[in-house]
C-alpha positions in Angstrom: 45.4 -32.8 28.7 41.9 -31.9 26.9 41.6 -30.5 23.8 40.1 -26.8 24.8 36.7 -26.6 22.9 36.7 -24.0 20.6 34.5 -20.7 21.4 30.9 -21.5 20.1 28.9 -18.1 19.2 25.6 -18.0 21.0 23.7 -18.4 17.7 25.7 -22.0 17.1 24.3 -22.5 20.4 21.2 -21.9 19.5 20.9 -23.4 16.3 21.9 -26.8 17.8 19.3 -26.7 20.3 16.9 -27.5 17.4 13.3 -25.6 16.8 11.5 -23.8 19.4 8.1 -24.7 17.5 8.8 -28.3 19.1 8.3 -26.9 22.9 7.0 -28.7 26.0 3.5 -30.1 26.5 2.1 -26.6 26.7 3.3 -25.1 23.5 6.4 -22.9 25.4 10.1 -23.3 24.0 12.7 -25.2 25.8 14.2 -22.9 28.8 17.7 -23.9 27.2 16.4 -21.8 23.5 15.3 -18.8 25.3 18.2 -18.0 27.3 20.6 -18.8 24.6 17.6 -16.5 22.2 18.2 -13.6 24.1 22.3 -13.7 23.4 21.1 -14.6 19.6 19.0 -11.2 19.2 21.6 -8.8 21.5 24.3 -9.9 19.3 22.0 -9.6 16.1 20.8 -5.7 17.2 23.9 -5.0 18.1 25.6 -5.6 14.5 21.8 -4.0 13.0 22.9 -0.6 15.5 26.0 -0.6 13.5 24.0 -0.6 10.4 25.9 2.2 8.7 29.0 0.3 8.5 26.8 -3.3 7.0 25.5 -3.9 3.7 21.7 -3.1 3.5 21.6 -6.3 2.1 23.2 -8.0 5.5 21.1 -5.6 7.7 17.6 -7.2 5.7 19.5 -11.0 6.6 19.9 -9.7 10.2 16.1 -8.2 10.0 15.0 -11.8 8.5 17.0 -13.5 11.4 15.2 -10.8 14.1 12.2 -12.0 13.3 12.9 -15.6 13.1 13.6 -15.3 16.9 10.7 -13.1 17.6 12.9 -9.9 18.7 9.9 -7.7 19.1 12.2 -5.4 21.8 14.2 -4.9 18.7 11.7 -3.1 16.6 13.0 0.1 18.0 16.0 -0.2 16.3 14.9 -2.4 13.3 12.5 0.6 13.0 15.5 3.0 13.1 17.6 1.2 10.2 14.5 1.4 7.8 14.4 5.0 8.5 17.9 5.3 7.7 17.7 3.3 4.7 20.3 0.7 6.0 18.0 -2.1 5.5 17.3 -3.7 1.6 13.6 -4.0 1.6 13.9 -7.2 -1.1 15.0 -9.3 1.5 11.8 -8.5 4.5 9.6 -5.7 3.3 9.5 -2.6 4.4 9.5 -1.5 7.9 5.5 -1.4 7.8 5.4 -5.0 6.4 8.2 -6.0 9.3 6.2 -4.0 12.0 3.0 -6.2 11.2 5.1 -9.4 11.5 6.1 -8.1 15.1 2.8 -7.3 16.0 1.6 -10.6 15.2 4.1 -11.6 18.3 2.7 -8.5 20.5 1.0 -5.2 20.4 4.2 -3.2 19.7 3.5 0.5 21.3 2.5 3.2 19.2 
């Protein structure tokens, strides 16, 4: 009988799948990377919409880790947690400084 394989979180997942940077011949990351991307950022805003009960110094890791994967449909709630000051600026900046880094991925509505 096989060994059952143990449960792999979707951001294990993702960070075997190795960088996104390294996509196909036009530039776009792996189909593989964004499906597992999008469990990645539900589970990180998820934990980020329970900010109260983190650390502000684990919410500015889950911030960092937000926009490592480009979550620019999270900055409604990243946005949120700066307001509430649940978020340590030392680790990303401020929410202004976060919002710019977003944009830069795309226009972010006003």
């Amino acid at each position: 009988m096989a060994k059952p394989k143990p449960y792999e979180p979707p951001v294990c997942q993702l960070l075997a799948l190795g960088d996104p940077r390294e996509g196909d011949e036009f530039g776009q990351p792996p189909d593989k990377w964004l499906d597992c991307r999008a469990a990645c950022a539900g589970q990180l805003v998820e934990r980020l919409a329970q900010g109260r009960w983190n650390d502000p110094t684990l919410n500015g890791f889950i911030v960092a880790q937000l926009l490592e994967l480009r979550a620019v449909e999270a900055a409604p709630i990243i946005e949120k947690a700066f307001a509430l000051r649940q978020v340590d600026p030392s680790i990303v900046g401020g929410w202004e400084d976060v919002r710019q880094e977003l944009k830069g991925e795309v226009e972010l509505h006003e």
